[in-house]
PDBQT receptor file of N, H, CA, C and O in Angstrom, charges set to zero:
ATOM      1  N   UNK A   1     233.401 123.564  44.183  1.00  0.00    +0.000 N 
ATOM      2  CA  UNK A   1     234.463 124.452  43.748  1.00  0.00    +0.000 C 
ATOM      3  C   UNK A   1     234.540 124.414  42.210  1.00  0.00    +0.000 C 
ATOM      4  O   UNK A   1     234.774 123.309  41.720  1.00  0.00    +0.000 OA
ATOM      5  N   UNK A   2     234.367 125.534  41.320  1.00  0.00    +0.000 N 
ATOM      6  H   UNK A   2     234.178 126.432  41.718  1.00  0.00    +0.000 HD
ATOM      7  CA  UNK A   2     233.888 125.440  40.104  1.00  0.00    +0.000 C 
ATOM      8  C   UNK A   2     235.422 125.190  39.049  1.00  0.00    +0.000 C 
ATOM      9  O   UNK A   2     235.487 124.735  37.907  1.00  0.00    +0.000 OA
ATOM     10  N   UNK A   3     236.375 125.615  39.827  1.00  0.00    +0.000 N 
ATOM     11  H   UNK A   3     236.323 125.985  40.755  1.00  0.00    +0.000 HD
ATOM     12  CA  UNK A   3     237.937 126.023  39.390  1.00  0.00    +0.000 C 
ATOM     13  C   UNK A   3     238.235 124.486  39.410  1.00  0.00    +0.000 C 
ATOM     14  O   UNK A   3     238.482 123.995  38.308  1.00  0.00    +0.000 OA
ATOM     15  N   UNK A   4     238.249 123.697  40.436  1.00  0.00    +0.000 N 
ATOM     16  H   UNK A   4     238.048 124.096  41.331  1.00  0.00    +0.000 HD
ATOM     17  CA  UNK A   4     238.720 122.177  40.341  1.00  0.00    +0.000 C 
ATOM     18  C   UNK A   4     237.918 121.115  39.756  1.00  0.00    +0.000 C 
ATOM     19  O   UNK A   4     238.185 119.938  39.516  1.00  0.00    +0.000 OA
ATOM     20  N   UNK A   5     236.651 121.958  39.547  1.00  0.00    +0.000 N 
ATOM     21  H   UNK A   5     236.434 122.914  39.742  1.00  0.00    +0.000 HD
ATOM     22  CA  UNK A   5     235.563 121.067  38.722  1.00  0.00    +0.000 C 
ATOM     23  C   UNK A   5     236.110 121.274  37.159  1.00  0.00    +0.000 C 
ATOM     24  O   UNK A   5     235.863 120.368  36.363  1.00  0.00    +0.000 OA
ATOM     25  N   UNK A   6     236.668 122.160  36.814  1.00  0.00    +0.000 N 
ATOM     26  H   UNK A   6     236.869 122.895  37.461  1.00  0.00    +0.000 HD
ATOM     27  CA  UNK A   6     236.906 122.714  35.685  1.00  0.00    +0.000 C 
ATOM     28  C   UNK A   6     238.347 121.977  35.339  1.00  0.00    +0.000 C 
ATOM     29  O   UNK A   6     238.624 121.673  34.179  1.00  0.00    +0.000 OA
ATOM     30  N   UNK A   7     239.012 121.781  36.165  1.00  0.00    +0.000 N 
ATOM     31  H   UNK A   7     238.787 122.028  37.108  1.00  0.00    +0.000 HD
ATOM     32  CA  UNK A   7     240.281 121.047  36.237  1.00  0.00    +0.000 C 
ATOM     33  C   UNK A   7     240.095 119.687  35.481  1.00  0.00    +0.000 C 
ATOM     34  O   UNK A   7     240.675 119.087  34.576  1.00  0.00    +0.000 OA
ATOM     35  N   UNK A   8     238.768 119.447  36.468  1.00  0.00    +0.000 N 
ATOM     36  H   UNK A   8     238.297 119.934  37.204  1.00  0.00    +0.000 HD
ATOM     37  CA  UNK A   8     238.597 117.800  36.314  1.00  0.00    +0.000 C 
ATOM     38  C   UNK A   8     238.387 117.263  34.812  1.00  0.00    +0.000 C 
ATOM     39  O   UNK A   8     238.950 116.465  34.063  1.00  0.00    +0.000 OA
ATOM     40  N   UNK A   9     237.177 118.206  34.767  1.00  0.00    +0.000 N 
ATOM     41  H   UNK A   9     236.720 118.854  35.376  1.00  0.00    +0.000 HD
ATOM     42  CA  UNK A   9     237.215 117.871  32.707  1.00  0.00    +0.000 C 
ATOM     43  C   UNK A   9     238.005 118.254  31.966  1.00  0.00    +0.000 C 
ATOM     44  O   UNK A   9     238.014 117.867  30.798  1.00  0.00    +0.000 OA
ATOM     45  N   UNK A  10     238.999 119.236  32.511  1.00  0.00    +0.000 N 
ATOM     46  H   UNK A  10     238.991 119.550  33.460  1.00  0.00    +0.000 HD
ATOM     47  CA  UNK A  10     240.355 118.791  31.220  1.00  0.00    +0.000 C 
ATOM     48  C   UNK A  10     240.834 118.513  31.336  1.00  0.00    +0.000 C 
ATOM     49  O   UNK A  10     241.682 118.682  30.460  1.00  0.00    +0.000 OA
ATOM     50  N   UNK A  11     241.353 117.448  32.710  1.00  0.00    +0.000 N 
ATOM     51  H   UNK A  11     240.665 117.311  33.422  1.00  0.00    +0.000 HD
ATOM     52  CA  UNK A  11     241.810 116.682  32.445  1.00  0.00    +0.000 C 
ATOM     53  C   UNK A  11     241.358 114.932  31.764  1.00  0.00    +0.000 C 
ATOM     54  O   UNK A  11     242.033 114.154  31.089  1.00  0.00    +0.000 OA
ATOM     55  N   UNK A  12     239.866 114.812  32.340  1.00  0.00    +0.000 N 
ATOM     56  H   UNK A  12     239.318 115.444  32.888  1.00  0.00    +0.000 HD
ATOM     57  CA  UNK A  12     239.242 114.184  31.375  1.00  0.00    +0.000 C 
ATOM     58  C   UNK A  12     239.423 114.045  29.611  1.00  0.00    +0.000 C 
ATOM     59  O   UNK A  12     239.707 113.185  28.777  1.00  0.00    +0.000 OA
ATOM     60  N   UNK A  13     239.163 115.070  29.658  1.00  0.00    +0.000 N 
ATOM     61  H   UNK A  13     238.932 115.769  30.336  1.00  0.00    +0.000 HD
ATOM     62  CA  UNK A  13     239.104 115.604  27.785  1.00  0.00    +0.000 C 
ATOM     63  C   UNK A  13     240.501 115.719  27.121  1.00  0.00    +0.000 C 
ATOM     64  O   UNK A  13     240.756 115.947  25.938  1.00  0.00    +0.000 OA
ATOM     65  N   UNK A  14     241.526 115.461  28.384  1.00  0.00    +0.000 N 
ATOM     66  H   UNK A  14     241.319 115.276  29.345  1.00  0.00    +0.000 HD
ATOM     67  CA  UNK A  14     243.246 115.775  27.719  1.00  0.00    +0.000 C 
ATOM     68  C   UNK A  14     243.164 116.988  27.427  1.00  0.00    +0.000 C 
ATOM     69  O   UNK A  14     243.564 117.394  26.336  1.00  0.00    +0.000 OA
ATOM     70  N   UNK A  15     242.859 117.448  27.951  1.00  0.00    +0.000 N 
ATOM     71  H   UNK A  15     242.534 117.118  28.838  1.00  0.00    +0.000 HD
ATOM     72  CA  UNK A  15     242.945 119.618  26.897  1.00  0.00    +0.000 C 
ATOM     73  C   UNK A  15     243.588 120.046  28.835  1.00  0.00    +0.000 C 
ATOM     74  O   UNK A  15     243.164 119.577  29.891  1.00  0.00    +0.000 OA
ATOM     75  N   UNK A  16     244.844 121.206  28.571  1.00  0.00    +0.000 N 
ATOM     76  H   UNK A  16     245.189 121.587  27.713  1.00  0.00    +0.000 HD
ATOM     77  CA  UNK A  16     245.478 121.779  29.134  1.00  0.00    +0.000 C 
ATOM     78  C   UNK A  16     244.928 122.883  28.331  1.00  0.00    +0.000 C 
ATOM     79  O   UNK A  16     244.769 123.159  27.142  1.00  0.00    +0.000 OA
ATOM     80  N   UNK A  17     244.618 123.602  29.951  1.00  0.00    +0.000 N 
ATOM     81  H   UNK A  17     244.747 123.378  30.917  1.00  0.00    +0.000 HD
ATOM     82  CA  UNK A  17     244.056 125.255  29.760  1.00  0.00    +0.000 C 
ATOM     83  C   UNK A  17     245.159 126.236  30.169  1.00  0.00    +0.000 C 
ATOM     84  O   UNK A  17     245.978 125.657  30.882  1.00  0.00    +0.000 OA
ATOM     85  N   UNK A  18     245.404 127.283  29.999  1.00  0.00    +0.000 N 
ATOM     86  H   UNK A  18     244.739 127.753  29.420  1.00  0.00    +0.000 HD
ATOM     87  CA  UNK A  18     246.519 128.073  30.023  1.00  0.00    +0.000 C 
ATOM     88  C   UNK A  18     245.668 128.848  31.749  1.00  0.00    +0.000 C 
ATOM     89  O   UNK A  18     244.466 128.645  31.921  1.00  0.00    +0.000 OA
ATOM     90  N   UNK A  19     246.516 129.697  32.860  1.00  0.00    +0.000 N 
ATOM     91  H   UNK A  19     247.492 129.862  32.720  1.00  0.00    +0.000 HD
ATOM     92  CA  UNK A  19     246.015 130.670  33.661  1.00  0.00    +0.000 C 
ATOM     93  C   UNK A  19     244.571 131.424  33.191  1.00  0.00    +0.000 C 
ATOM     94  O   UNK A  19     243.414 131.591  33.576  1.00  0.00    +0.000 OA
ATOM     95  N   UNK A  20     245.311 131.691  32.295  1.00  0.00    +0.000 N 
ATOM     96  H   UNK A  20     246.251 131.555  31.983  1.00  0.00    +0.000 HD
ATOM     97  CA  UNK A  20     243.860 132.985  31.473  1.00  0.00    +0.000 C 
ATOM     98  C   UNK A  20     243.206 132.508  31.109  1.00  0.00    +0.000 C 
ATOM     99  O   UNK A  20     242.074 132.905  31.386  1.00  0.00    +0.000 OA
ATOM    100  N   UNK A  21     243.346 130.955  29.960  1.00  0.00    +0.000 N 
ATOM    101  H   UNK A  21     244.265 130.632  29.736  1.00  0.00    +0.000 HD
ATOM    102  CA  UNK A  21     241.705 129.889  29.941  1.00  0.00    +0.000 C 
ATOM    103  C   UNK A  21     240.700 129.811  30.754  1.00  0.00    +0.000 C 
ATOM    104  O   UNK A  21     239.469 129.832  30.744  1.00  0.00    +0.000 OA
ATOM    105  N   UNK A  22     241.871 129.682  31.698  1.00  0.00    +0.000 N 
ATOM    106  H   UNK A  22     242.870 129.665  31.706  1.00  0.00    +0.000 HD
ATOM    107  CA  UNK A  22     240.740 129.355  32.874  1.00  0.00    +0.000 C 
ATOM    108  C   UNK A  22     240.384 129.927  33.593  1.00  0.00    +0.000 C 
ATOM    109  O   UNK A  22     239.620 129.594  34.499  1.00  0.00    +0.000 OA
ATOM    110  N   UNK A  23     240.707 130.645  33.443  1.00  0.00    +0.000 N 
ATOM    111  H   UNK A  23     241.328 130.916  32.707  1.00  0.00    +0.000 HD
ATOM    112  CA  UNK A  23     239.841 132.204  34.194  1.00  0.00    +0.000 C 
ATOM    113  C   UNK A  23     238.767 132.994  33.546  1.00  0.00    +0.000 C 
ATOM    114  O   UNK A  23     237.925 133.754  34.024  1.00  0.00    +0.000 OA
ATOM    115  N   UNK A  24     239.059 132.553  32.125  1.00  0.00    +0.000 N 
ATOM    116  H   UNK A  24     239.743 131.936  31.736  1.00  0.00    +0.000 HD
ATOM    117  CA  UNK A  24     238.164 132.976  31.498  1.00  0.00    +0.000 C 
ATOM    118  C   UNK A  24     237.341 131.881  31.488  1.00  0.00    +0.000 C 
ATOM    119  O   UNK A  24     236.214 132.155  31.902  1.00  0.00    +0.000 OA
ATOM    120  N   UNK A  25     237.458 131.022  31.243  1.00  0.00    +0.000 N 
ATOM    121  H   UNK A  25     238.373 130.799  30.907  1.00  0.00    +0.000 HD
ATOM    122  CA  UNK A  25     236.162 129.802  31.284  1.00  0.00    +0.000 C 
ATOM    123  C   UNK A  25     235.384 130.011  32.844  1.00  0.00    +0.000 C 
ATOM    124  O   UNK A  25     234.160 130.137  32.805  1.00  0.00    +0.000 OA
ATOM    125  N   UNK A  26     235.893 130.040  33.865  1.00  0.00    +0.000 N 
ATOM    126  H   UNK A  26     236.888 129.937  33.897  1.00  0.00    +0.000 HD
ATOM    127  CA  UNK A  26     235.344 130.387  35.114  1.00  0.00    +0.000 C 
ATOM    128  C   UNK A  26     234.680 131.834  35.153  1.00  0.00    +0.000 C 
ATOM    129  O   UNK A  26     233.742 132.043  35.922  1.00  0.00    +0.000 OA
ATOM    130  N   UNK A  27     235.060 132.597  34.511  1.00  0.00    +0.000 N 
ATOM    131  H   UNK A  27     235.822 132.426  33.886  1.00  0.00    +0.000 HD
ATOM    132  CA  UNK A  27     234.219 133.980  34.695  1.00  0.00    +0.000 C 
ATOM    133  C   UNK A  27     232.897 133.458  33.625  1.00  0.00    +0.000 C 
ATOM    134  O   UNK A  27     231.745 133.823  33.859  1.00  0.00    +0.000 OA
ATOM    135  N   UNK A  28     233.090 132.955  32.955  1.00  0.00    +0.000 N 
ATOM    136  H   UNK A  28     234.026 132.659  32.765  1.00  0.00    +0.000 HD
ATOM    137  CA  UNK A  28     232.071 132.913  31.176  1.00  0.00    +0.000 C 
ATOM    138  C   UNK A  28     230.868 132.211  31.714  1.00  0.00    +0.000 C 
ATOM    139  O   UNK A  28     229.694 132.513  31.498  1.00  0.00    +0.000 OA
ATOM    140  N   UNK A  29     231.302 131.284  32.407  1.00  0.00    +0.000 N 
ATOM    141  H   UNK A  29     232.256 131.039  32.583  1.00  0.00    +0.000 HD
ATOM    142  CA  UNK A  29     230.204 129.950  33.256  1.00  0.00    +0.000 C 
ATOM    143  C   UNK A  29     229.767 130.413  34.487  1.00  0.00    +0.000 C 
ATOM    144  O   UNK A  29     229.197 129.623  35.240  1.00  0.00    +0.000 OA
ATOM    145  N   UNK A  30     229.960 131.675  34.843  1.00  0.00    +0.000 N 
ATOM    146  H   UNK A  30     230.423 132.317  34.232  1.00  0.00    +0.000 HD
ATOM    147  CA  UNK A  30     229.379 132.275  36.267  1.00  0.00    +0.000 C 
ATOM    148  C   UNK A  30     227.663 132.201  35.990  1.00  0.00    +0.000 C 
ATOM    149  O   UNK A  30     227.068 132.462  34.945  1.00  0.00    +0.000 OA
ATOM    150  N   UNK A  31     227.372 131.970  36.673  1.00  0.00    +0.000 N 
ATOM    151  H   UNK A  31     227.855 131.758  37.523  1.00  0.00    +0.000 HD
ATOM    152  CA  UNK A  31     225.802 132.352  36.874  1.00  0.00    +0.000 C 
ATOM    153  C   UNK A  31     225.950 134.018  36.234  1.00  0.00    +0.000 C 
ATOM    154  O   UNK A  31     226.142 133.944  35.020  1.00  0.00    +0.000 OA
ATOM    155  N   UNK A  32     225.929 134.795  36.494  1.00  0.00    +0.000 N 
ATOM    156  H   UNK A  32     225.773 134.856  37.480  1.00  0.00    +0.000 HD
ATOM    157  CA  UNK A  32     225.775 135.892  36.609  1.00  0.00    +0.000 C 
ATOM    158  C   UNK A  32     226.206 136.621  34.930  1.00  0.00    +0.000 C 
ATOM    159  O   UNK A  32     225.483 137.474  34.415  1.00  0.00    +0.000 OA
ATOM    160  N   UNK A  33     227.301 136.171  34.356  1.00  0.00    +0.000 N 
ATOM    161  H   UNK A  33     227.888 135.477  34.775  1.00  0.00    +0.000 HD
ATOM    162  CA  UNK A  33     227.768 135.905  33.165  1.00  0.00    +0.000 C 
ATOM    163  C   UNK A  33     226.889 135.520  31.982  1.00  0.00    +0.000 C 
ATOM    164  O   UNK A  33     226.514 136.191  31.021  1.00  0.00    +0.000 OA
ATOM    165  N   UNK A  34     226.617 133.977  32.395  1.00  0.00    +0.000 N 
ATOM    166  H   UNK A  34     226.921 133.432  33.176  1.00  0.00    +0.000 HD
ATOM    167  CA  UNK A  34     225.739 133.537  31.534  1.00  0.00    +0.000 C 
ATOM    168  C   UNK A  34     224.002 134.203  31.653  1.00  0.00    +0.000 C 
ATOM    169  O   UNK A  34     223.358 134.178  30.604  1.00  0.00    +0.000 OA
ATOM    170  N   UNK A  35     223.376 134.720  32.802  1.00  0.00    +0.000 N 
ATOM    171  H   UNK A  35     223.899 134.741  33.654  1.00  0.00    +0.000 HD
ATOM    172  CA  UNK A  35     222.049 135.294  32.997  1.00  0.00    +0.000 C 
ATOM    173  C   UNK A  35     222.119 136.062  31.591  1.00  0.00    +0.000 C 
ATOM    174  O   UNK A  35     221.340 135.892  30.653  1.00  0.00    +0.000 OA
ATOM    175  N   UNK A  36     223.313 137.026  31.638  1.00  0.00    +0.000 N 
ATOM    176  H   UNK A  36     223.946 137.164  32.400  1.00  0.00    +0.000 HD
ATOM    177  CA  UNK A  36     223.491 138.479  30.540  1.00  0.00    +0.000 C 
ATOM    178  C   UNK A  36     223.374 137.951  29.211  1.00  0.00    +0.000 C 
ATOM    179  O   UNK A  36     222.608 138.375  28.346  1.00  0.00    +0.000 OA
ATOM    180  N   UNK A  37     224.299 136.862  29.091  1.00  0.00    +0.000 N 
ATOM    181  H   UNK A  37     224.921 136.518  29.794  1.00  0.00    +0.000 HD
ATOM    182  CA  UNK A  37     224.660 136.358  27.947  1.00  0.00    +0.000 C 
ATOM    183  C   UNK A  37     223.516 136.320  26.822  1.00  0.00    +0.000 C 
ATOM    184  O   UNK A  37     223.046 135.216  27.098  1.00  0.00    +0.000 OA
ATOM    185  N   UNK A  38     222.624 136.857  25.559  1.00  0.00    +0.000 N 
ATOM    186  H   UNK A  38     223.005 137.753  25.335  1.00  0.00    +0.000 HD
ATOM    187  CA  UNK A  38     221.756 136.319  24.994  1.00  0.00    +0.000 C 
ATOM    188  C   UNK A  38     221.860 135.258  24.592  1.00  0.00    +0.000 C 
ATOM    189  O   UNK A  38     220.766 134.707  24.467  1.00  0.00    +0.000 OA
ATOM    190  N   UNK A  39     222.823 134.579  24.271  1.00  0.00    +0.000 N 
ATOM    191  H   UNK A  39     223.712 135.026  24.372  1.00  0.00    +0.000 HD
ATOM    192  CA  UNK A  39     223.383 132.682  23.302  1.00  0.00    +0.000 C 
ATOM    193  C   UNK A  39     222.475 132.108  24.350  1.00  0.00    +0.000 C 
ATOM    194  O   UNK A  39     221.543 131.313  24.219  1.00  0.00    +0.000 OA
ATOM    195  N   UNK A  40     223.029 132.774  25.572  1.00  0.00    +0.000 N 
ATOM    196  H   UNK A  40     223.786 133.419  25.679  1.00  0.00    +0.000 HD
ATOM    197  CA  UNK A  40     222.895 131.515  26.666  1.00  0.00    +0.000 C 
ATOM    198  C   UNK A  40     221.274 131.174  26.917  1.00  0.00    +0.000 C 
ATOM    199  O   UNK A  40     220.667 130.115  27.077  1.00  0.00    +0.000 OA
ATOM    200  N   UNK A  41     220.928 132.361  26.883  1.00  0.00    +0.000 N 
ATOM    201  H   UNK A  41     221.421 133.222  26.753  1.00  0.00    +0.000 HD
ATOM    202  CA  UNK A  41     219.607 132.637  27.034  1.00  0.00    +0.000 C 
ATOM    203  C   UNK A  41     218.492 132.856  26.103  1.00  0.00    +0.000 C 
ATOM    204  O   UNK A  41     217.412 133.378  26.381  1.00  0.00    +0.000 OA
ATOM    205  N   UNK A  42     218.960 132.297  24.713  1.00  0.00    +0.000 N 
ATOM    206  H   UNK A  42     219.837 131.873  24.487  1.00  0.00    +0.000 HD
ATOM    207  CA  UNK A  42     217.968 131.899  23.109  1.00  0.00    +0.000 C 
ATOM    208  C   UNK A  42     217.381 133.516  23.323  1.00  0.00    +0.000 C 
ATOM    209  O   UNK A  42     216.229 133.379  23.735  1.00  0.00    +0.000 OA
ATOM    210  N   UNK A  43     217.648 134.735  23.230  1.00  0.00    +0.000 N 
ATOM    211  H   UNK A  43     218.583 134.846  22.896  1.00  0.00    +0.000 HD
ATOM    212  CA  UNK A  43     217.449 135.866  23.628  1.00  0.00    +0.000 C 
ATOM    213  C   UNK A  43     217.124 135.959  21.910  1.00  0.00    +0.000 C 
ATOM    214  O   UNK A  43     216.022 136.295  21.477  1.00  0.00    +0.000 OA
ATOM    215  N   UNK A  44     218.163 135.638  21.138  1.00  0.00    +0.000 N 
ATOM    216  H   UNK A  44     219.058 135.366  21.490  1.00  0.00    +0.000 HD
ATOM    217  CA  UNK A  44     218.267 136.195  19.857  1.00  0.00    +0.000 C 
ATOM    218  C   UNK A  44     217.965 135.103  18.984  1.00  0.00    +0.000 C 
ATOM    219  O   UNK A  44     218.703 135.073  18.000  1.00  0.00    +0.000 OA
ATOM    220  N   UNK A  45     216.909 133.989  19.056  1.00  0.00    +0.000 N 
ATOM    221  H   UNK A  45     216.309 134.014  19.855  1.00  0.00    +0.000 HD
ATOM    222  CA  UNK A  45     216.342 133.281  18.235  1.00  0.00    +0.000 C 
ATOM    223  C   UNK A  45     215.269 133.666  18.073  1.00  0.00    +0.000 C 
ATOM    224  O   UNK A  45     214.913 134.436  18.965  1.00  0.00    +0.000 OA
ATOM    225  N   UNK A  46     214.333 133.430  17.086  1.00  0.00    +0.000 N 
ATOM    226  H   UNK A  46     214.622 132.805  16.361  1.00  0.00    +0.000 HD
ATOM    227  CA  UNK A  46     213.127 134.156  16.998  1.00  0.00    +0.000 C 
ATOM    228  C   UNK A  46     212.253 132.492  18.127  1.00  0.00    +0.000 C 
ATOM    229  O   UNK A  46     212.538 131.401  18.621  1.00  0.00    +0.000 OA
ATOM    230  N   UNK A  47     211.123 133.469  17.935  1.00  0.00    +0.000 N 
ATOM    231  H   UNK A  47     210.892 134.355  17.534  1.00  0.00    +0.000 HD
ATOM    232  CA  UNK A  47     210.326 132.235  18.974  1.00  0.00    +0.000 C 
ATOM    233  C   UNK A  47     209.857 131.371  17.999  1.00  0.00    +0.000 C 
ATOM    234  O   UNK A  47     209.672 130.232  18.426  1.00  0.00    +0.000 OA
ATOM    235  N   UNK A  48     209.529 131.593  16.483  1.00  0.00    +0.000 N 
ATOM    236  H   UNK A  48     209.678 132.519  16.137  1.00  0.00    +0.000 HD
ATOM    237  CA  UNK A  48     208.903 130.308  15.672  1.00  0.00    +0.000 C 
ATOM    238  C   UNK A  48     209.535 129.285  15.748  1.00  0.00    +0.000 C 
ATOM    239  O   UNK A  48     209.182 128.182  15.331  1.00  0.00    +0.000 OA
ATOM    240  N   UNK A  49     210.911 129.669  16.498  1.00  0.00    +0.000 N 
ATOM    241  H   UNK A  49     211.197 130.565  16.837  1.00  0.00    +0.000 HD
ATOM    242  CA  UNK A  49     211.929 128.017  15.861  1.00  0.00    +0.000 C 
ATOM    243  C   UNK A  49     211.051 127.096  17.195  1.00  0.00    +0.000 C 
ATOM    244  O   UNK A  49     211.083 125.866  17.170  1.00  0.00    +0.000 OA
ATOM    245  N   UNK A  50     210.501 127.640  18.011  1.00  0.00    +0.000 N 
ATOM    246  H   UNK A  50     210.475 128.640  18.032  1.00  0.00    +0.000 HD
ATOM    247  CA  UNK A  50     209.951 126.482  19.053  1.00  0.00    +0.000 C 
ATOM    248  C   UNK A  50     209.200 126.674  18.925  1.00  0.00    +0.000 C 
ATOM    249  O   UNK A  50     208.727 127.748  18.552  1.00  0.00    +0.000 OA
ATOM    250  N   UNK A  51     208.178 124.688  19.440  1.00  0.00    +0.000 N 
ATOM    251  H   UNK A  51     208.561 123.815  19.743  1.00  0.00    +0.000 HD
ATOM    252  CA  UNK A  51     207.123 124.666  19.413  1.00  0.00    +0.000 C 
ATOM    253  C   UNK A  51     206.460 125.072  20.583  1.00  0.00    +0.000 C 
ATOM    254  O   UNK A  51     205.304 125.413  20.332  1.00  0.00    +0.000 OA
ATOM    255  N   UNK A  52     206.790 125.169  21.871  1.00  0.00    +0.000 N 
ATOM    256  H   UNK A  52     207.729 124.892  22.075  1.00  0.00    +0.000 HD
ATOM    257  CA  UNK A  52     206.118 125.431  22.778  1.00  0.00    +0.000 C 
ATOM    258  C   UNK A  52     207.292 126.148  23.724  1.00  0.00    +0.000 C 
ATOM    259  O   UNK A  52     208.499 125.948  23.587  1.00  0.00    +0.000 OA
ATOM    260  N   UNK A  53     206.474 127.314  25.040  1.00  0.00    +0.000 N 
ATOM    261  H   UNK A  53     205.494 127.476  25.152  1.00  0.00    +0.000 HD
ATOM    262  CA  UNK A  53     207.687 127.472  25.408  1.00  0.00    +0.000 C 
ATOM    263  C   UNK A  53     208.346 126.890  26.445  1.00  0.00    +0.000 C 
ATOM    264  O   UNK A  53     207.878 125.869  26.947  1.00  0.00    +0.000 OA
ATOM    265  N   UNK A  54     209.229 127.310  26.799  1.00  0.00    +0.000 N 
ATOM    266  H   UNK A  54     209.610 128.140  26.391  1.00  0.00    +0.000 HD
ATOM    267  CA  UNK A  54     209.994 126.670  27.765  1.00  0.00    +0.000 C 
ATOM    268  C   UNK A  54     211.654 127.771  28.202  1.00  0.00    +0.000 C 
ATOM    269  O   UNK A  54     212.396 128.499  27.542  1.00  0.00    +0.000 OA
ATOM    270  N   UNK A  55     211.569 127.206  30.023  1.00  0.00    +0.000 N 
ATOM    271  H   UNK A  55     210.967 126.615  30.559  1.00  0.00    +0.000 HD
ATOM    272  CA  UNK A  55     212.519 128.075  30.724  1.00  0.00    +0.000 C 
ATOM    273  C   UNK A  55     213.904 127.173  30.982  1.00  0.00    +0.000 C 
ATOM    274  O   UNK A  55     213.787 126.128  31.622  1.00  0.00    +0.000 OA
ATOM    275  N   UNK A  56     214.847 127.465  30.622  1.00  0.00    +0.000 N 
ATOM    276  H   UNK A  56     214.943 128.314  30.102  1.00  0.00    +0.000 HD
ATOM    277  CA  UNK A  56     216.229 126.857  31.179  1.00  0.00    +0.000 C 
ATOM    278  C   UNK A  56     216.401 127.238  32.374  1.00  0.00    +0.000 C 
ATOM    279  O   UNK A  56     216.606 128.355  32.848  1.00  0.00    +0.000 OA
ATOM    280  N   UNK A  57     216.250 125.673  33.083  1.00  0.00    +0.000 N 
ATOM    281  H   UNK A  57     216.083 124.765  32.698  1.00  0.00    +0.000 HD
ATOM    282  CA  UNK A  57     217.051 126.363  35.017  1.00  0.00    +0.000 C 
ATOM    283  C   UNK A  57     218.643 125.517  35.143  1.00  0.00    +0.000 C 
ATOM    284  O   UNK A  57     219.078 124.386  34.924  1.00  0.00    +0.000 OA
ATOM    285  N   UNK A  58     219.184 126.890  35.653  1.00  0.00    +0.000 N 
ATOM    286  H   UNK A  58     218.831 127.809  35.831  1.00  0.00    +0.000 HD
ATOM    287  CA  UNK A  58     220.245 126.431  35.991  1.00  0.00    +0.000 C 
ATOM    288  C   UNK A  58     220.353 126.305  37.588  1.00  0.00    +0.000 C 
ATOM    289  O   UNK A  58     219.619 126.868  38.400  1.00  0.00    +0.000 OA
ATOM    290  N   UNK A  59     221.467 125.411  37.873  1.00  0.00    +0.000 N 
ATOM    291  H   UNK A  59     222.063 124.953  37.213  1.00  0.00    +0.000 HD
ATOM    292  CA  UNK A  59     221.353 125.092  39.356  1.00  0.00    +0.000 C 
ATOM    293  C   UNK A  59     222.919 125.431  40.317  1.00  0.00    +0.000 C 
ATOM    294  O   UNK A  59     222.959 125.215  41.528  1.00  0.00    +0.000 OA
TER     295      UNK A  59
């Protein structure tokens, strides 16, 4: 459950998220969200900054 997983580290971290934090942190961290995202996905780094390539899996 990604909503009570999300709970868990702030309460870990002491940080209180507001309704809408966390809804927005739960939509932002969707699979589906982050696929689009270029940050997420080094979309907009050039390729010289690496030496070899390589795929991020998420699970």
């Amino acid at each position: 459950d990604p909503r009570s997983t999300i709970e868990r580290i702030c309460q870990f971290l002491g940080k209180k998220l507001s309704p809408e934090e966390l809804d927005s942190v739960l939509k932002n961290s969707s699979f589906q969200v982050m696929k689009q995202n270029k940050m997420s996905n080094y979309e907009i780094l050039p390729e010289a900054l690496f030496t070899k390539p390589f795929l991020i899996t998420r699970k």
